[in-house]
C-alpha positions as a printed NumPy array, in Angstrom:
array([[   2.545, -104.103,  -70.55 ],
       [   4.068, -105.035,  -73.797],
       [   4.909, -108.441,  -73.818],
       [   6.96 , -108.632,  -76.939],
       [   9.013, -105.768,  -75.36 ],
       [   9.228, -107.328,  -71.7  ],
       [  10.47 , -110.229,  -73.329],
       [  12.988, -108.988,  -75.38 ],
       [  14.447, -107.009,  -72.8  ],
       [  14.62 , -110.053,  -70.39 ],
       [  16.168, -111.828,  -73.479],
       [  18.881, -109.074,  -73.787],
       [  19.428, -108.999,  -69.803],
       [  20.304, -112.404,  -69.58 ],
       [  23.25 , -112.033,  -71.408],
       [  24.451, -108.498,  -70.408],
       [  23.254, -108.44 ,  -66.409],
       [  26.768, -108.736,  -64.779],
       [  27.827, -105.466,  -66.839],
       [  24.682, -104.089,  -64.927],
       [  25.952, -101.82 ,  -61.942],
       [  23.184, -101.644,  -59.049],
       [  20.805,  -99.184,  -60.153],
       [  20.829, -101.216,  -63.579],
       [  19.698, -104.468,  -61.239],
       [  17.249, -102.346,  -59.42 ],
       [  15.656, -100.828,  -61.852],
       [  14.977, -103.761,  -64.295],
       [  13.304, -105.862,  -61.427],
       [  11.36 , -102.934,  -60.263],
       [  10.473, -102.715,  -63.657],
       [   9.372, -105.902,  -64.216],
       [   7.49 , -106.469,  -60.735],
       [   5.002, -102.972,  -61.467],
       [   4.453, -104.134,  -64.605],
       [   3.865, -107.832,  -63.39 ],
       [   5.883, -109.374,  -66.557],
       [   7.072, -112.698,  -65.303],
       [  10.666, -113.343,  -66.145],
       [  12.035, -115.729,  -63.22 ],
       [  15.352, -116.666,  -65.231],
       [  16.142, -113.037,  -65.674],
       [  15.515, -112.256,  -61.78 ],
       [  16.97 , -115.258,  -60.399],
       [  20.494, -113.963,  -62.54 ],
       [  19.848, -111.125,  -61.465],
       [  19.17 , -111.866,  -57.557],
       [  22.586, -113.859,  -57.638],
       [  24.617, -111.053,  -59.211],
       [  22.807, -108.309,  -56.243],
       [  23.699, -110.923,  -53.548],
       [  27.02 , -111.077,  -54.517],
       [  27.689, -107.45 ,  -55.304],
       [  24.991, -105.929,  -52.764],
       [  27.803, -103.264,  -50.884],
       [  27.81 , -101.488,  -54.455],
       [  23.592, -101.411,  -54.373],
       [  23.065,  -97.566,  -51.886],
       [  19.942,  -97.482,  -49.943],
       [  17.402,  -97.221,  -52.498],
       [  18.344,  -99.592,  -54.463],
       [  18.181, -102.14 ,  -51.765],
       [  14.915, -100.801,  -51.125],
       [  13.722, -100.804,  -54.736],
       [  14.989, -104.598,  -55.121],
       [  13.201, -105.692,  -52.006],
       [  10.37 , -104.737,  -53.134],
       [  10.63 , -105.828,  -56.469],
       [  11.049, -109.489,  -55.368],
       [   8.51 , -109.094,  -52.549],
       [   6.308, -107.733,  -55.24 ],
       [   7.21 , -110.943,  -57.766],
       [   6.65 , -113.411,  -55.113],
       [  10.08 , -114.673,  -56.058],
       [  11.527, -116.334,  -53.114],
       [  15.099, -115.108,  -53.373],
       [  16.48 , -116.089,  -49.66 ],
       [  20.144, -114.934,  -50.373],
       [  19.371, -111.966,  -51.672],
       [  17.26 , -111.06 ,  -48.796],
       [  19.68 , -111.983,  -46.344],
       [  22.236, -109.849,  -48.501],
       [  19.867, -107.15 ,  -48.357],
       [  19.352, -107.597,  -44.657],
       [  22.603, -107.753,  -43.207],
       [  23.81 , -104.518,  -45.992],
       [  20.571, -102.584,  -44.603],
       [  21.781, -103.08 ,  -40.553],
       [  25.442, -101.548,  -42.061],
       [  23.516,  -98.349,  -43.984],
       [  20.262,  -97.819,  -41.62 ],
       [  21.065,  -94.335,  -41.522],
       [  21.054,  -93.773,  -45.385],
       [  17.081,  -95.038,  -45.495],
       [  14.686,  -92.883,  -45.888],
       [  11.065,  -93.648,  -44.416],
       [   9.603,  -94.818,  -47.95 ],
       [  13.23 ,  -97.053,  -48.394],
       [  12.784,  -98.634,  -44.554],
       [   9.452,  -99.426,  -45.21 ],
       [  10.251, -100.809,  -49.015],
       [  12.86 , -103.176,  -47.703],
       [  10.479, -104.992,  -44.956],
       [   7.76 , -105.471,  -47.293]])
């Protein structure tokens, strides 16, 4: 990874992640979980902002942001329960890879 990149990013994030829409959330902690950059202020914004706005998030980008916690051993209860209780309402929408993304 390129940790002068990583952390400029994160930098930027912080101040812009509410104009994020849900594949914007999704894909910067997925990002930052495969490339194991630790940034816990930027995902703990960001895991309030999905929690609150998770109906917008579509099936695989519930399943990508699951993961991406699970995968940053960032304990983000909320958020999982958000994801949780949004996955029951679109079960149908998940794809094998997704179902199995979101339990991890």
């Amino acid at each position: 990874a390129a940790p002068e990149l990583f952390e400029a990013i994160a930098g930027q994030a912080l101040t812009r992640f509410r104009e994020f829409n849900s594949q914007d959330m999704a894909n910067t902690v997925w990002a930052f979980a495969t490339a194991a950059v630790a940034a816990p202020l930027l995902l703990e914004a960001i895991a309030g902002e999905a929690s609150g706005r998770i109906r917008e998030f579509n099936s695989q980008n519930m399943a990508n942001t699951a993961w991406a916690f699970a995968k940053a051993d960032v304990a983000a209860r909320t958020l999982f329960e958000a994801i949780a209780a949004e996955a029951l309402v679109k079960i149908r929408e998940f794809n094998s890879q997704g179902m199995v993304n979101t339990v991890w």
